[in-house]
N, CA, C and O atoms as a printed pandas DataFrame, in Angstrom:
     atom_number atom_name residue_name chain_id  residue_number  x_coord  y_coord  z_coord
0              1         N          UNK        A               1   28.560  -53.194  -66.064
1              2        CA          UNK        A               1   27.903  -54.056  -65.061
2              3         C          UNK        A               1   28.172  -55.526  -65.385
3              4         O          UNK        A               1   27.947  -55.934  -66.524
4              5         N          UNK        A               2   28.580  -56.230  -64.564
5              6        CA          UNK        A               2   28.415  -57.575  -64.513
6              7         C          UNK        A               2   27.521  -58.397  -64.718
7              8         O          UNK        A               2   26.461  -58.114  -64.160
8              9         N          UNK        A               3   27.536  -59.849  -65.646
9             10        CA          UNK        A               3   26.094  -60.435  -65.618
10            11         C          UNK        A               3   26.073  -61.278  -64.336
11            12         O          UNK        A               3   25.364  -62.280  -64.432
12            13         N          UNK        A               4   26.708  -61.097  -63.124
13            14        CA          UNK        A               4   26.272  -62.214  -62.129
14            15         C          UNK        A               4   25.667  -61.615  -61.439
15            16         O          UNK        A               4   25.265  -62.465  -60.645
16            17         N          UNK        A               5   25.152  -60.400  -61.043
17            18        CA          UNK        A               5   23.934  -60.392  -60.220
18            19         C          UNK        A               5   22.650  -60.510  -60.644
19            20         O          UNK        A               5   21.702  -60.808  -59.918
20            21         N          UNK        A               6   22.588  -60.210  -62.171
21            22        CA          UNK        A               6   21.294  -60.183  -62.644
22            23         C          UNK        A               6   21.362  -61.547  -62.913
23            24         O          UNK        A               6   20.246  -62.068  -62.913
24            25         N          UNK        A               7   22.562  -62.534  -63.210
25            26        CA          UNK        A               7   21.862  -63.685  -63.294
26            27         C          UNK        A               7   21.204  -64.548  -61.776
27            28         O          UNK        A               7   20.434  -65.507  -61.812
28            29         N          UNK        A               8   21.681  -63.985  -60.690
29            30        CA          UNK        A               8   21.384  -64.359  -59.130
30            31         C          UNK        A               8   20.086  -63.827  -59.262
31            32         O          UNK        A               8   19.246  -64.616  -58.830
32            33         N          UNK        A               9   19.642  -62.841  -59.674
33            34        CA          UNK        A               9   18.610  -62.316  -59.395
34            35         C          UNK        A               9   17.321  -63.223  -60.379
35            36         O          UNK        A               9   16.130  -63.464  -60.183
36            37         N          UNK        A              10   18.205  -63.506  -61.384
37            38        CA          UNK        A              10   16.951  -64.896  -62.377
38            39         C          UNK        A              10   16.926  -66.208  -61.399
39            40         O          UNK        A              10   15.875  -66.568  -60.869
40            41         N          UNK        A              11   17.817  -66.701  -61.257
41            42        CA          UNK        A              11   17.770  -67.776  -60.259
42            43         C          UNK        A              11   16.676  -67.537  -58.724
43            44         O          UNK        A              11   15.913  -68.385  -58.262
44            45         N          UNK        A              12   16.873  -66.385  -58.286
45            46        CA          UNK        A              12   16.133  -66.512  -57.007
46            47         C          UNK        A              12   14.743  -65.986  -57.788
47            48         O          UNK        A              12   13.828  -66.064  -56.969
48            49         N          UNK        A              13   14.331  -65.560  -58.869
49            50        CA          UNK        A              13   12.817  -65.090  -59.413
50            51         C          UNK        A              13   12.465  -66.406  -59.671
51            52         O          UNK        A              13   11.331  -66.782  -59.377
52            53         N          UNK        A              14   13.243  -67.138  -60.160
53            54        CA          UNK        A              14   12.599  -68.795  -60.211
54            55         C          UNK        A              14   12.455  -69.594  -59.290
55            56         O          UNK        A              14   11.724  -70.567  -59.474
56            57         N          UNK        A              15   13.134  -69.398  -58.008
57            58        CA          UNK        A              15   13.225  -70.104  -57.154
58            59         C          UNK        A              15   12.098  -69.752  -56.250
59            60         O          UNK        A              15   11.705  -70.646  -55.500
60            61         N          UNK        A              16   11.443  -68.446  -56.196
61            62        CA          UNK        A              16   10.306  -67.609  -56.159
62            63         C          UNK        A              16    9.207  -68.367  -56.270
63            64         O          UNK        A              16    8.434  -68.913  -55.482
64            65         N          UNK        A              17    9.377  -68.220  -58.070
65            66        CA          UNK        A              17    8.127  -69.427  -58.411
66            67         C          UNK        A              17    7.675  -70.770  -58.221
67            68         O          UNK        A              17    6.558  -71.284  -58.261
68            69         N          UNK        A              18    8.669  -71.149  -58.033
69            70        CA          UNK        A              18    8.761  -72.819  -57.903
70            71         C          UNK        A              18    8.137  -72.738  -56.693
71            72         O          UNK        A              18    7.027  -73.227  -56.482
72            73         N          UNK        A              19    9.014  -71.942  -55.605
73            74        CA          UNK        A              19    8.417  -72.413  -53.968
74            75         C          UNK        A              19    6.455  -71.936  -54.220
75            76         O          UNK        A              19    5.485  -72.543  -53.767
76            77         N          UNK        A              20    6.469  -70.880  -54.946
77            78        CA          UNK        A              20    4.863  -70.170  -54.935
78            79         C          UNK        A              20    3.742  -71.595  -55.390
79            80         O          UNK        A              20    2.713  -72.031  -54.874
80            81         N          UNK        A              21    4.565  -72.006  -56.615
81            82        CA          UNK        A              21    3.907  -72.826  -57.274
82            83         C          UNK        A              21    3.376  -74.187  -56.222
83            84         O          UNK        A              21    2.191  -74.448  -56.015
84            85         N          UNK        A              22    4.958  -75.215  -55.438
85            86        CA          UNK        A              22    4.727  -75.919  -54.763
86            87         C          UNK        A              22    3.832  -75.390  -53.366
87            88         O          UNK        A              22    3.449  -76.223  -52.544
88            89         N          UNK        A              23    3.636  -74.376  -53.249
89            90        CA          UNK        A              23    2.738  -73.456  -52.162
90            91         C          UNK        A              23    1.020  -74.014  -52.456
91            92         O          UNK        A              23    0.183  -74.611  -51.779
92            93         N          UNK        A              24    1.059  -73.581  -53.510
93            94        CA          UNK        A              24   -0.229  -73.564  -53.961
94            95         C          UNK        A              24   -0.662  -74.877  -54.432
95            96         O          UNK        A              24   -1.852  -75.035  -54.703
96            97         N          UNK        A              25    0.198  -75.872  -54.563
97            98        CA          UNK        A              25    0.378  -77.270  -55.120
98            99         C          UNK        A              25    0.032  -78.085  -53.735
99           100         O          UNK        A              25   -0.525  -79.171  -53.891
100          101         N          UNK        A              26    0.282  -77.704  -52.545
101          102        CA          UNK        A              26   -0.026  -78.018  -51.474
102          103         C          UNK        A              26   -1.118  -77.918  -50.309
103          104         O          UNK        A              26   -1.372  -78.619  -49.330
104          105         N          UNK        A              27   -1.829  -76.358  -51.016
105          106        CA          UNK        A              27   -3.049  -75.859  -50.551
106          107         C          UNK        A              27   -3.936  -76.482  -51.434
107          108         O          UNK        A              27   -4.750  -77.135  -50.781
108          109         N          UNK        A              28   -4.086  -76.544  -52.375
109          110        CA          UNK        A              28   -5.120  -77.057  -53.109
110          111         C          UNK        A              28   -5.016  -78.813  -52.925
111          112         O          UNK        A              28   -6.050  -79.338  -53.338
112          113         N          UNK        A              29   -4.116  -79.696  -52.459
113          114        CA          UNK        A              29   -4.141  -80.953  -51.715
114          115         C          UNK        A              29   -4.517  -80.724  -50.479
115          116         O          UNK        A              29   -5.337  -81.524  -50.028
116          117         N          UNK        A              30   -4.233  -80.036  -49.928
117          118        CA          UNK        A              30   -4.765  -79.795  -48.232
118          119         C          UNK        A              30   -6.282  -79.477  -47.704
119          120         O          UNK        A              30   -7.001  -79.781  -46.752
120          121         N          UNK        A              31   -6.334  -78.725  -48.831
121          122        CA          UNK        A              31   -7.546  -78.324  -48.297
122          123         C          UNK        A              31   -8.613  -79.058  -48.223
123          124         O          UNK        A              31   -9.369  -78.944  -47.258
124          125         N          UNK        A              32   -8.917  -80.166  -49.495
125          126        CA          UNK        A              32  -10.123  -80.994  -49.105
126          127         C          UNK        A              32   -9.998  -81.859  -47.627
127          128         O          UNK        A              32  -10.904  -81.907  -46.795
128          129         N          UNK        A              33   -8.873  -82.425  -47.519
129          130        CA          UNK        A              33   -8.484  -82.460  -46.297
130          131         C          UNK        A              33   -8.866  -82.203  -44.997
131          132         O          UNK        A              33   -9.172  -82.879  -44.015
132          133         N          UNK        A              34   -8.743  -80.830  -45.318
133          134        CA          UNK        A              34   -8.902  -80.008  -43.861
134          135         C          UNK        A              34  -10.536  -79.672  -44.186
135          136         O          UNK        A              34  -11.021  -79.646  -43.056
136          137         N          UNK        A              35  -11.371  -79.466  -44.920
137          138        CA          UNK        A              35  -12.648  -79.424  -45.044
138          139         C          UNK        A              35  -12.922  -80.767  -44.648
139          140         O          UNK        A              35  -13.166  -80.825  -43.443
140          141         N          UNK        A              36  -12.949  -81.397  -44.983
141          142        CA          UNK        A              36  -13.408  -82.811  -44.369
142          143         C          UNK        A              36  -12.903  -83.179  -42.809
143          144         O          UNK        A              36  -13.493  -83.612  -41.819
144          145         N          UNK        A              37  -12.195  -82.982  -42.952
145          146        CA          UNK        A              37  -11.531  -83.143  -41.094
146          147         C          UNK        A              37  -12.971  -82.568  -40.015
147          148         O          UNK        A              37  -13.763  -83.091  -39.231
148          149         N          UNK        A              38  -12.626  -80.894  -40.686
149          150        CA          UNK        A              38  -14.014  -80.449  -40.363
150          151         C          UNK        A              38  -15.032  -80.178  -40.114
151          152         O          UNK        A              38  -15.576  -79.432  -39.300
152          153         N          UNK        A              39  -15.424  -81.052  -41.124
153          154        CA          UNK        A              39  -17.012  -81.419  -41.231
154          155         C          UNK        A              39  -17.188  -82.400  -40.409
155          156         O          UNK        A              39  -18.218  -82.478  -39.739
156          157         N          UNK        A              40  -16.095  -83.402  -40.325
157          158        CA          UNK        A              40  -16.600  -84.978  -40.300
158          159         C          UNK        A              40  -15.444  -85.424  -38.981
159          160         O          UNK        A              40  -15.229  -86.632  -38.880
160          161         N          UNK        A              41  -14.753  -84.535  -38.044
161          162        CA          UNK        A              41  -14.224  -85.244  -37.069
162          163         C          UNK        A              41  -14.888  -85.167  -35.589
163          164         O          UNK        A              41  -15.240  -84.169  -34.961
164          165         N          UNK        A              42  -14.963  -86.933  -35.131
165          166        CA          UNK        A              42  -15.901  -86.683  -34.160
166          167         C          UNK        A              42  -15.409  -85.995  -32.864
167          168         O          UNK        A              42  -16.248  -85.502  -32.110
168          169         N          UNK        A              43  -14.122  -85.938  -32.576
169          170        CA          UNK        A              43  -13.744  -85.310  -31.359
170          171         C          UNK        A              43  -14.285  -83.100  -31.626
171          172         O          UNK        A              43  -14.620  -82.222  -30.831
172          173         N          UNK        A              44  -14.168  -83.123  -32.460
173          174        CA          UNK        A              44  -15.291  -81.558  -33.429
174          175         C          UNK        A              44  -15.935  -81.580  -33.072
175          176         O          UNK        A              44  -16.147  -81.005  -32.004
176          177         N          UNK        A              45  -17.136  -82.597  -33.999
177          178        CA          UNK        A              45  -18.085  -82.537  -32.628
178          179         C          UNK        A              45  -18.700  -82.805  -31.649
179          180         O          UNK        A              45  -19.925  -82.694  -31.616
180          181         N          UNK        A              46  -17.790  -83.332  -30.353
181          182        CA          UNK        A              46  -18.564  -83.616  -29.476
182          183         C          UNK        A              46  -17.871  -82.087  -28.402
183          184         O          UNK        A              46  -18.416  -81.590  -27.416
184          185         N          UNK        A              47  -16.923  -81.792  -28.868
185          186        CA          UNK        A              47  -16.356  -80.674  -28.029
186          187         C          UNK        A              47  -17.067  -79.351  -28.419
187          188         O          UNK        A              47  -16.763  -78.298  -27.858
């Protein structure tokens, strides 16, 4: 067997993580965000 698929296959398991990581790196900035939007936007609540 060749090492270039298993090394394609390390590259995209990292590339995996990274996107998971920046995923979650982005929800946890967003979200106070969007809780506050929430709570506190007046076109919310007047509709």
């Amino acid at each position: 067997m060749s090492p270039s698929p298993s090394r394609g296959q390390a590259a995209r398991t990292v590339l995996c993580e990274r996107s998971a990581r920046d995923l979650q790196r982005q929800l946890t900035l967003y979200k106070p965000n969007r809780l506050f939007f929430r709570s506190g936007s007046p076109d919310r609540t007047m509709s």
